[in-house]
C-alpha positions as CSV (number, residue, x, y, z in Angstrom):
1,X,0.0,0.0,0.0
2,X,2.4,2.4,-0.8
3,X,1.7,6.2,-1.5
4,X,-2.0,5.3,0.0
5,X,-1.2,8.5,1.9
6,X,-0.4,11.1,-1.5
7,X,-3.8,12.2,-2.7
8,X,-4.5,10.3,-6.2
9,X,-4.0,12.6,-9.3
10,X,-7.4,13.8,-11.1
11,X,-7.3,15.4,-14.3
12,X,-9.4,18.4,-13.9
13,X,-10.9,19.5,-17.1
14,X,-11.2,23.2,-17.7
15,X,-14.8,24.9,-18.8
16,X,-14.5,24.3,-23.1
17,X,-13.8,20.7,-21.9
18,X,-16.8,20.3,-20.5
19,X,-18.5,22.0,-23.5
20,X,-17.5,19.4,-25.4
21,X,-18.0,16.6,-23.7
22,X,-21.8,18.0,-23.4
23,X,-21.8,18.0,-27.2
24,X,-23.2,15.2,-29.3
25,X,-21.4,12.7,-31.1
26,X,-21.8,14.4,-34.4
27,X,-21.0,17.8,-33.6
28,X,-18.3,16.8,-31.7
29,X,-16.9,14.9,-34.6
30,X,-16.9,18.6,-37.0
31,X,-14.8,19.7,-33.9
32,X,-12.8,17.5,-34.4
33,X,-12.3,17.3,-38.2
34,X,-12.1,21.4,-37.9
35,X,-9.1,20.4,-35.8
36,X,-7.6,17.9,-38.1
37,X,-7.6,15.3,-35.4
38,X,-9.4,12.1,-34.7
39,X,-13.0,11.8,-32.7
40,X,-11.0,9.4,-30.2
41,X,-8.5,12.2,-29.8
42,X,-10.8,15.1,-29.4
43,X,-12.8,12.7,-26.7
44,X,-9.3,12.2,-24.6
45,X,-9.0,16.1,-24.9
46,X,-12.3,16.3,-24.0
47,X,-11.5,14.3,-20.7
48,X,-8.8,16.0,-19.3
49,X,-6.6,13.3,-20.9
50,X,-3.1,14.3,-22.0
51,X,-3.1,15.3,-25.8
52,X,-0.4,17.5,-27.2
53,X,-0.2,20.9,-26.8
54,X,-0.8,22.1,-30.6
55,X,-3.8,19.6,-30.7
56,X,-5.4,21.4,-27.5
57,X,-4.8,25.0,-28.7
58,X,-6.7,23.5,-32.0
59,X,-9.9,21.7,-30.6
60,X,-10.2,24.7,-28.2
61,X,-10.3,27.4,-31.1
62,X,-12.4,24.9,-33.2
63,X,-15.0,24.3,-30.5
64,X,-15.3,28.1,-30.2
65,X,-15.8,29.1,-33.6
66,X,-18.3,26.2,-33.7
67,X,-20.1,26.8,-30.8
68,X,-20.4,31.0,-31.8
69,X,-24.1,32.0,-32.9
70,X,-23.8,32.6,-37.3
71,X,-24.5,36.2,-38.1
72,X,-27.4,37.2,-40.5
């Protein structure tokens, strides 16, 4: 039982990765494509899984031109 004493390392996911993971299956699959990455990727993202840094920075500015009302 070693280290039972250390608290146990959560990933804790910031606000756009909760977005996402609200998002449907679909939609979050054009956020993903818009980020020239793979759904399975974008769902580890999406978790609070490590993922690169360049792939973050990418799903996070794809989710929010996505997610942003069109204009008339």
């Amino acid at each position: 039982m070693r280290g039972f004493l250390q608290p146990s390392i959560r990933p804790v996911p910031t606000d756009s990765q909760k977005t996402f993971r609200t998002l449907a299956r679909g939609r979050r699959g054009k956020i993903a494509r818009t980020a020239q990455t793979t759904l399975v990727k974008a769902d580890q993202w999406g978790r609070g899984d490590t993922v690169p840094a360049d792939l973050a920075e990418a799903l996070e500015r794809a989710l929010k031109t996505v997610s942003q009302p069109k204009k008339k």
